[in-house]
C-alpha positions in Angstrom: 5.8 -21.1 4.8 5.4 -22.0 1.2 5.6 -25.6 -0.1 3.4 -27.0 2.9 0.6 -28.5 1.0 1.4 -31.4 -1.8 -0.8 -32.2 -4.6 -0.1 -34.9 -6.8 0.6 -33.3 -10.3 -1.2 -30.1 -9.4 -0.3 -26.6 -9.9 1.3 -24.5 -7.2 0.3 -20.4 -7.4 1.6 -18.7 -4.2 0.3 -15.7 -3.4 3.1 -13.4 -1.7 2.4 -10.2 0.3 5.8 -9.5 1.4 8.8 -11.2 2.3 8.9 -11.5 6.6 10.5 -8.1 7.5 11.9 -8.8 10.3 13.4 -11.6 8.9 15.3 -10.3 6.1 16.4 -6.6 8.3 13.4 -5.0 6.7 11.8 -4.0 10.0 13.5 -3.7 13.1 13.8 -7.2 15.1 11.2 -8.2 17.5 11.9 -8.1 21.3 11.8 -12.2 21.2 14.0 -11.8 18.2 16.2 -9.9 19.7 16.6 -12.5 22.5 17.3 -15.3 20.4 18.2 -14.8 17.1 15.5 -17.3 15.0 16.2 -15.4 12.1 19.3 -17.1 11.5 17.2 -20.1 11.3 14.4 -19.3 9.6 15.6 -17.3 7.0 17.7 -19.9 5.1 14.4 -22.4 5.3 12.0 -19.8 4.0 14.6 -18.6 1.2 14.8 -22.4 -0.1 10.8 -23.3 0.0 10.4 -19.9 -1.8 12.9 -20.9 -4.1 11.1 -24.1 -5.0 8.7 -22.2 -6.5 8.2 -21.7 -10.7 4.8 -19.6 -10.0 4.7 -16.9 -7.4 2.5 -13.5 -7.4 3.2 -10.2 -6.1 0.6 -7.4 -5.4 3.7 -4.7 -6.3 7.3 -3.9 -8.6 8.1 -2.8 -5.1 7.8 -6.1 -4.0 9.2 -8.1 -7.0 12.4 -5.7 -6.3 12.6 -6.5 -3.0 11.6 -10.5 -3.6 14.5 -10.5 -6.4 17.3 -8.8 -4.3 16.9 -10.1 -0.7 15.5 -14.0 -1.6 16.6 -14.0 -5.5 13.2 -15.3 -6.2 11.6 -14.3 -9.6 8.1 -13.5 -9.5 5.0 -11.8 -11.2 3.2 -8.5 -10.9 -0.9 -8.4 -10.2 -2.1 -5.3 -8.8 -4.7 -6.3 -5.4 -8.1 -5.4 -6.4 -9.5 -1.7 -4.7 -13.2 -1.7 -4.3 -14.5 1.2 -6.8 -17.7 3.6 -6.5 -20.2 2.5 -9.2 -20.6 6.4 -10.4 -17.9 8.8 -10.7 -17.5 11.1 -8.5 -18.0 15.3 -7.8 -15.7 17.7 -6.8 -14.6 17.6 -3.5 -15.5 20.9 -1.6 -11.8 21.2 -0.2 -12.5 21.4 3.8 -9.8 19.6 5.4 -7.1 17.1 4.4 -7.4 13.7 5.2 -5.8 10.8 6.6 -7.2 7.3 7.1 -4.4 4.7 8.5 -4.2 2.1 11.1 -2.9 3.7 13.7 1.0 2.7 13.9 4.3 4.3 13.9 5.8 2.9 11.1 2.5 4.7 9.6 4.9 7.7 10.3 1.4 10.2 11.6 3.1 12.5 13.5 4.3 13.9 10.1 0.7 15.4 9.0 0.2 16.4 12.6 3.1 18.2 12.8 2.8 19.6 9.0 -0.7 20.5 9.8 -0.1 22.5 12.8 2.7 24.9 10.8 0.0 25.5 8.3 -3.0 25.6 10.7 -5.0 23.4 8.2 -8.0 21.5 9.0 -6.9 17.6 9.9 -8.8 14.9 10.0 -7.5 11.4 11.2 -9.5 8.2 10.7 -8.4 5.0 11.9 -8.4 2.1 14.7 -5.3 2.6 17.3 -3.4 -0.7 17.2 -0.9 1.5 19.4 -2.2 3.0 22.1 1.3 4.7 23.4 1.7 5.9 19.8 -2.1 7.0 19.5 -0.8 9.0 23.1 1.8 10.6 21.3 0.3 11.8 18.7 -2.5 13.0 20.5 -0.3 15.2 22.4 1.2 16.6 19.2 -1.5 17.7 17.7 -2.9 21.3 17.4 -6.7 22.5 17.5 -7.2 22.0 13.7 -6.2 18.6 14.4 -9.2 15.9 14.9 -9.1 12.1 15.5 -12.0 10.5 14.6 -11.5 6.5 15.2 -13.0 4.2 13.2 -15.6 5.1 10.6 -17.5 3.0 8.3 -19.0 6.2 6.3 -16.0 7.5 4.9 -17.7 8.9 1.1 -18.6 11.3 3.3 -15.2 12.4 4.1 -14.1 12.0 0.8 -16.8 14.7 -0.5 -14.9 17.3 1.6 -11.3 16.8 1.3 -8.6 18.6 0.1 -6.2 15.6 -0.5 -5.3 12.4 0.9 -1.8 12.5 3.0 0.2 9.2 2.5 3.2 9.5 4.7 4.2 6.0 4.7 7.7 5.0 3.9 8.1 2.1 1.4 4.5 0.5 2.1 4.0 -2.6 -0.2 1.4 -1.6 -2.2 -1.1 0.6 -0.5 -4.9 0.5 -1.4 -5.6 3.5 0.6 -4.3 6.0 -1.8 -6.4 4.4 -4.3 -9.3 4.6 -2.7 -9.0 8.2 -2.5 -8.4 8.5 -5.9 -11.2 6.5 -6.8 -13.5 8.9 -5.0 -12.0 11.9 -6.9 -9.3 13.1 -3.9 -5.9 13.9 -5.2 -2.9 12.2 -2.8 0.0 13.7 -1.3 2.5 10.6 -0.8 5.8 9.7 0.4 8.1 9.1 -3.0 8.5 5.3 -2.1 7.5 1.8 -2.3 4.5 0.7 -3.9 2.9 4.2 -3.8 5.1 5.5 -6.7 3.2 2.8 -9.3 0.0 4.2 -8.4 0.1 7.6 -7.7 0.7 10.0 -10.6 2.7 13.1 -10.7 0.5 16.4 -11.3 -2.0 14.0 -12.5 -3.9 12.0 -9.6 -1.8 13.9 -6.7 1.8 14.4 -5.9 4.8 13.4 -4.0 7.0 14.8 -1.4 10.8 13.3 -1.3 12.3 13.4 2.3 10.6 12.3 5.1 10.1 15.7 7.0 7.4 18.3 7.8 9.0 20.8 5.9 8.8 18.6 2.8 5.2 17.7 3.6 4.6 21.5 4.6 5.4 22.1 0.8 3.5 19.1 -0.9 0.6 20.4 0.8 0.7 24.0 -0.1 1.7 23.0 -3.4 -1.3 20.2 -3.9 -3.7 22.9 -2.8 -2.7 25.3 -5.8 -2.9 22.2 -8.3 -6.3 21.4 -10.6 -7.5 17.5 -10.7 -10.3 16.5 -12.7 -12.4 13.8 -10.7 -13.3 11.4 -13.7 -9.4 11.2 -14.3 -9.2 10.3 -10.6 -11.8 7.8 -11.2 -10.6 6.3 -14.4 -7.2 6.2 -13.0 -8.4 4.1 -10.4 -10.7 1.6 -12.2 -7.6 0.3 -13.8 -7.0 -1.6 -10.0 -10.7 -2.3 -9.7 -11.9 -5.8 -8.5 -13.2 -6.9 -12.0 -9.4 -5.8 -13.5 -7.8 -8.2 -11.2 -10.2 -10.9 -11.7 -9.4 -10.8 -14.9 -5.9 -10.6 -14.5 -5.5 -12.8 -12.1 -7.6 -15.5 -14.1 -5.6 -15.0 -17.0 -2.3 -15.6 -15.3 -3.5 -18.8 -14.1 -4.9 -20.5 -17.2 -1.5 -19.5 -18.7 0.4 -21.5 -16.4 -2.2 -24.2 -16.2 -1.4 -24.3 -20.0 2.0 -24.2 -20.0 2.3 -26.7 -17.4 0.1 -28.8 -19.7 2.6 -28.5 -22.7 5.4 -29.1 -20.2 4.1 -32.3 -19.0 3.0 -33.5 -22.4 6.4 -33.2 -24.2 8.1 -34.9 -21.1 5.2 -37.9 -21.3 6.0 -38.2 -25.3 
């Protein structure tokens, strides 16, 4: 909850991921939610601390959308930093596609599984299971060109090999996945929503498919495979998240409102 910690004529910055989903009807409500009704409670006292606020930071538009609408707080853009390869990188050789994703449904996996199994293309899934009866599920859907590999902390290797990155999430916040991908020269097939569409590039650093079906996948897929990406534009494309671009950013942001708050304070003192 924002607002906890008082300084005495300091600054306040708050960070904000996204609003609570569950909260504000984003996400379905949690079994204890759906026993008592805490929302009703809670929502009203984090919409007013929020409010409070003159300085808060989101890592998407997607989120200052959805920050403005639900809470009507106004709020800033800064991109979350993406760790980036210090050399650009080759052409991927085009084995398999890829997906690397905690392992949950709102993840929405059972889409490249599926999608995968019509087209008997090479899958690989990399990822922890936070959801065993879901990792179950999916398990049981999947064809013999299908492969789950569990966590991996060598994943360049991966990269090297891939035919693109499949991003079927819907509306994720931000997502540095895709990004990673690009930055290691792997063109992604995403969902057309959320934070994804300020990232990804049309025909450029990959492509997007518009409903949230196999057959719509089935087609991204065929289509991304017939499509020419140029690694360094991958790689350029993705330096503009790097860590040193939000650092600077970020920085900048906040000497800006340290002056400003300055000039504020002075003119009020005078």
């Amino acid at each position: 909850m924002s607002n906890l910690v008082r300084v005495p004529r300091g600054v306040h910055i708050a960070c904000l991921q996204t609003p609570p989903k569950n909260i504000f009807g984003i996400d379905p409500p949690t079994p204890l939610q759906r026993l008592i009704h805490y929302d009703t409670y809670i929502r009203p006292l984090y919409t007013s601390s929020l409010a409070r606020l003159r300085h808060v930071v989101v890592g998407s538009k997607h989120i200052q959308t959805s920050l403005r609408t639900r809470v009507g707080v106004a709020s800033t853009v800064i991109y979350p930093p993406v760790i980036i390869p210090k050399r650009p990188p080759k052409q991927p050789k085009g084995k398999f596609f890829l997906c690397i994703s905690r392992i949950v449904p709102y993840k929405h996996l059972e889409l490249p599984i599926l999608a995968a199994n019509a087209l008997r293309a090479p899958l690989k899934i990399i990822g922890a299971a936070f959801s065993p009866s879901y990792e179950r599920h999916l398990r049981s859907l999947a064809g013999p060109t299908v492969e789950f590999l569990g966590f991996q902390n060598d994943l360049e290797k991966y990269y090297a090999d891939s035919v693109a990155f499949l991003f079927p999430t819907y509306n994720e916040d931000f997502g540095i996945a895709p990004l990673e991908a690009t930055a290691h020269g792997v063109p992604v097939v995403a969902h057309w929503s959320g934070g994804v569409k300020e990232t990804v590039i049309e025909g450029k650093t990959g492509t997007f498919f518009h409903t949230l079906s196999v057959p719509a996948l089935i087609e991204a897929m065929k289509r991304v495979r017939g499509m020419r990406f140029r690694p360094e534009t991958l790689y350029r494309h993705a330096q503009t998240f790097s860590t040193d671009h939000f650092k600077r950013e970020f920085m900048a942001y906040v000497n800006k409102v340290i002056r400003s708050t300055r000039v504020e304070r002075s003119g009020r003192s005078g």
